[in-house]
N, C-alpha and C positions, 0 to 999 in steps of 0.2 A: 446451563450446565457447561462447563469450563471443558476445554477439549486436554485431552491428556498428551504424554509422549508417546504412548501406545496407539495414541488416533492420527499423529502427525507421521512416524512410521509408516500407518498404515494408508494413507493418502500418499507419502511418497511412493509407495509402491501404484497406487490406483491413477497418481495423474503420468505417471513416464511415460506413457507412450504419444502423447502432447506436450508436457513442459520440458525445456531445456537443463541440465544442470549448466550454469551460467560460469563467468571464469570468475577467478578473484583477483584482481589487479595490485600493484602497489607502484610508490611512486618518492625518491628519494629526492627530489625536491619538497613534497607534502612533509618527508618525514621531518627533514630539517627546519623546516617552518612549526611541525608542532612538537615538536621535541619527543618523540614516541615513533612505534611502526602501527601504521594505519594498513587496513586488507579490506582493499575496496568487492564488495559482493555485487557484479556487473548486473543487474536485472534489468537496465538499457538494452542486452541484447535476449531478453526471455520472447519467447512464443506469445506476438502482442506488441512486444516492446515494452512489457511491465511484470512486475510481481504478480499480477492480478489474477493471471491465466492460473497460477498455482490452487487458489482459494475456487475459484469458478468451476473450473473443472471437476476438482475434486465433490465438492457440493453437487453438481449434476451427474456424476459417472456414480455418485453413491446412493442414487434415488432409484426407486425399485423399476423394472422395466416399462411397468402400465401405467406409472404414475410419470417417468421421464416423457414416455411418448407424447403426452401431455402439453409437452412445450413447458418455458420456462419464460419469466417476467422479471426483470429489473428494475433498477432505478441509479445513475449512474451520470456522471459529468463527463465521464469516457474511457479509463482504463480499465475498471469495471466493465462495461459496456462493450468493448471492443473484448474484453476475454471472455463472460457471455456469450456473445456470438459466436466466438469461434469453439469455446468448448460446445454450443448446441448443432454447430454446423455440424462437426467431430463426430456427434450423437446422432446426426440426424434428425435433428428436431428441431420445430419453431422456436423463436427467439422475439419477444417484443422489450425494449427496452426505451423508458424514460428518461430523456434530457434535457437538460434545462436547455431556454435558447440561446443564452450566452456561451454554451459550452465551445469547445475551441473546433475551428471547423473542419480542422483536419482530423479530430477523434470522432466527429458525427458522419462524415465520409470514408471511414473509415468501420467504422461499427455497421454500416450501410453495405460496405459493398461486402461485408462478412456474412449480409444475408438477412440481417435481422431487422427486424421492422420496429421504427422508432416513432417515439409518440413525443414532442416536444412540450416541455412548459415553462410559467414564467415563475424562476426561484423565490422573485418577493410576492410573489402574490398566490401563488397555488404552491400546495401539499404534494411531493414528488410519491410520498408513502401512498397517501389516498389512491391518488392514482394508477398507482401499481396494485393498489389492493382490488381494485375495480376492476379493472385487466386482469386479476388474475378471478376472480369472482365469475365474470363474466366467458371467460375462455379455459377454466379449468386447470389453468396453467400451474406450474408451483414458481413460491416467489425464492429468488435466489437474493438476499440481500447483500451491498458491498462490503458490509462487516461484520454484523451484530448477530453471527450463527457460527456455531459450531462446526462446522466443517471447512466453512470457510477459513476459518483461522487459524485450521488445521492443517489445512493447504499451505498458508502463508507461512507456516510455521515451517516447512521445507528447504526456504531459503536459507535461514541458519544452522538445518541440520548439516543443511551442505557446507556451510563456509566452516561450520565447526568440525566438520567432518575432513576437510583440508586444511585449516588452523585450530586444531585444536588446544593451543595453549592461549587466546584471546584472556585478555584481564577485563576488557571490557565489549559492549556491541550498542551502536548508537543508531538509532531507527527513525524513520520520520513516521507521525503521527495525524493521520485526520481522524476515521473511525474509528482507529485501533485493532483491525484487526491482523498488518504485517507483524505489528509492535508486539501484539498480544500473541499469536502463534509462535513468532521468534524467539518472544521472551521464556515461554513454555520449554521452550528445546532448547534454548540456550542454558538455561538452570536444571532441568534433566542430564545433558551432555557436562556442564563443568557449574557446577555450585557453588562455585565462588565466586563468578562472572557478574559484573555491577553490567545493567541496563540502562540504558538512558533514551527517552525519545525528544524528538525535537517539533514543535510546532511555530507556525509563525508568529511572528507577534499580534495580526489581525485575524487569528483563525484559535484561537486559546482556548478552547472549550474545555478540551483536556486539563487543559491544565487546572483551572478553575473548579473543574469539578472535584479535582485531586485533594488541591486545599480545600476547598469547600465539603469534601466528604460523602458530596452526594451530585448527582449527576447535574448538572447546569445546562442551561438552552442560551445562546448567544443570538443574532440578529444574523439576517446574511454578511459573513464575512467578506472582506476584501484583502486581499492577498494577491500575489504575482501566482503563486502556488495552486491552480485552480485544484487539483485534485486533492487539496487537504481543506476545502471550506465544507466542513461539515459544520452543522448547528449543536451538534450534541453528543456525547459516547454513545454507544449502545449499552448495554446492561450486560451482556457478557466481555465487552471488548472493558467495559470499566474496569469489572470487578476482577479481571487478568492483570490489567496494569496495576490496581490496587495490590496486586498481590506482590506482582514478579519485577517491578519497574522502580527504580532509583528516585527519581527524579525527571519532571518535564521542563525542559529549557526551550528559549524562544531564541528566534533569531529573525529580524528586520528583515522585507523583502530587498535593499541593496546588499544585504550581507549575501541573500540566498545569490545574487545576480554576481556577486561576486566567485560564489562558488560553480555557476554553471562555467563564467569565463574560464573558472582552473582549471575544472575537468576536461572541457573543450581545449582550449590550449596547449594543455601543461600535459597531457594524460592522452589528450585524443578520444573524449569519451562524450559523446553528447547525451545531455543528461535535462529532462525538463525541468523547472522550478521548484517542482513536489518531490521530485527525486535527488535533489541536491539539497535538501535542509538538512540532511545528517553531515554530510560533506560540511555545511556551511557551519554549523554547531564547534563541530572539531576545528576548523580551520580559525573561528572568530574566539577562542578559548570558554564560549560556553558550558563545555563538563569540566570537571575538573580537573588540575595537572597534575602531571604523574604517571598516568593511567597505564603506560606503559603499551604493551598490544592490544591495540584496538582494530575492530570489526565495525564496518561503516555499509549500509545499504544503500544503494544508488537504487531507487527504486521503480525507477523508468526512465525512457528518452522520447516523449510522443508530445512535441512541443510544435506546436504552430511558429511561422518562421517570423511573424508578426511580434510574436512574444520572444521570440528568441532574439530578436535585434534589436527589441527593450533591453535585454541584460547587456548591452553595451553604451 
């Protein structure tokens, strides 16, 4: 079941007193390079350091009192993960969350010292879902997924009420895409709030599941991606996160992980914005002319800044 404008509403009102309204940036070198005005939606600096916290929260503050006490189970590479914990700290409640062990080490240090108890596994070879389903089987916990639920996407969907809610004359909004659920919430509120508004999400070129499944019509399973972008390797859409983007989404465009490495140096440089890999594929989209030109004012989601300094000294 698709989450509506009336449920994103109603989550912005349920997560405020945890998440940030973020700023919106702009940047008149970016404009002149792509020939339009670009309104960057800062979620480098949200509660977390991600969009994440929006979806997290809201999904736990909306579960009934005896069922939240409960605790709550994930499964997550980290920005998920790290907003889980801190919306169950928020609640008072246990927090167990699954990562993979390649996850980057400062989001597992991070989700750690937020309290929450983490269960590592190995991506090619073990089931992150199974896992959580067993943890939550076992501890009565409820499972919070990182996209493929309705509240969650309703949460993420926040983000662009806000940027539309300060730019409300946007012609377009460009989103990075792993699960689909920023993309999917966004694109909801974004065609609610102005109906003429072209969406477009961006995935990388080794993490395409989206896209694939788009053309292809039906949902696709990919191999573990490789990407600089850890937080968009997902294998699969979810089944609500698809059938949003099937509805409300333009077009999915890729962009190479040098393009994305290109766009963390602008934002960092050019802007003063530090921005992890995952959070710079829309940046990188618009800057590589991946959507189309024209587009005139555009809406761009920076979707986090929770980047290991190891990967951050690759992007140069």
């Amino acid at each position: 079941m698709l989450p509506t404008f009336d449920d994103i509403q109603r989550a912005a009102e349920r997560i405020s007193p945890i998440a940030r309204r973020t700023p919106v940036m702009t940047s008149r070198t970016f404009n002149a390079q792509f020939g339009g005005e670009a309104f960057f939606k800062c979620e480098n600096f949200q509660t977390g350091g991600a969009f994440k916290i929006r979806g997290a929260s809201n999904a736990i503050f909306a579960l009934a009192p005896e069922v939240r006490a409960k605790g709550v189970v994930t499964y997550s590479s980290g920005n998920h993960a790290q907003a889980t914990a801190i919306a169950a700290r928020h609640a008072g409640i246990p927090a167990t969350i699954v990562m993979p062990d390649d996850a980057p080490k400062s989001k597992l240090a991070a989700t750690r010292g937020y309290g929450a108890t983490v269960v590592q596994y190995d991506r090619m070879r073990e089931n992150r879902t199974v896992i959580g389903e067993r943890i939550a089987k076992e501890t009565g916990a409820t499972i919070v997924p990182p996209f493929d639920h309705a509240d969650v996407a309703a949460g993420q969907g926040t983000a662009a009420k806000e940027l539309l809610e300060e730019v409300p004359d946007l012609d377009a909004l460009v989103v990075c895409v792993g699960g689909g659920g920023l993309i999917s919430g966004c694109a909801i509120a974004a065609k609610a709030m102005r109906p003429g508004i072209r969406v477009f999400g961006v995935e990388p070129e080794g993490a395409d599941d989206f896209r694939q499944s788009i053309e292809a019509g039906r949902i696709i399973e990919i191999p573990p991606p490789s990407t600089i972008a850890d937080g968009l390797r997902t294998l699969a859409p979810g089944k609500i996160t698809f059938e949003a983007v099937k509805q409300n989404v333009e077009k999915i465009v890729l962009v190479s992980d040098d393009e994305i490495r290109a766009a963390v140096r602008f934002l960092l440089f050019r802007m003063k914005l530090l921005a992890e890999p995952s959070g710079a594929v829309a940046t990188a989209a618009v800057m590589h002319a991946k959507v189309p030109a024209g587009l005139g004012r555009v809406g761009i989601v920076i979707s986090g800044g929770n980047v290991d300094p190891d990967v951050l000294a690759g992007c140069f």
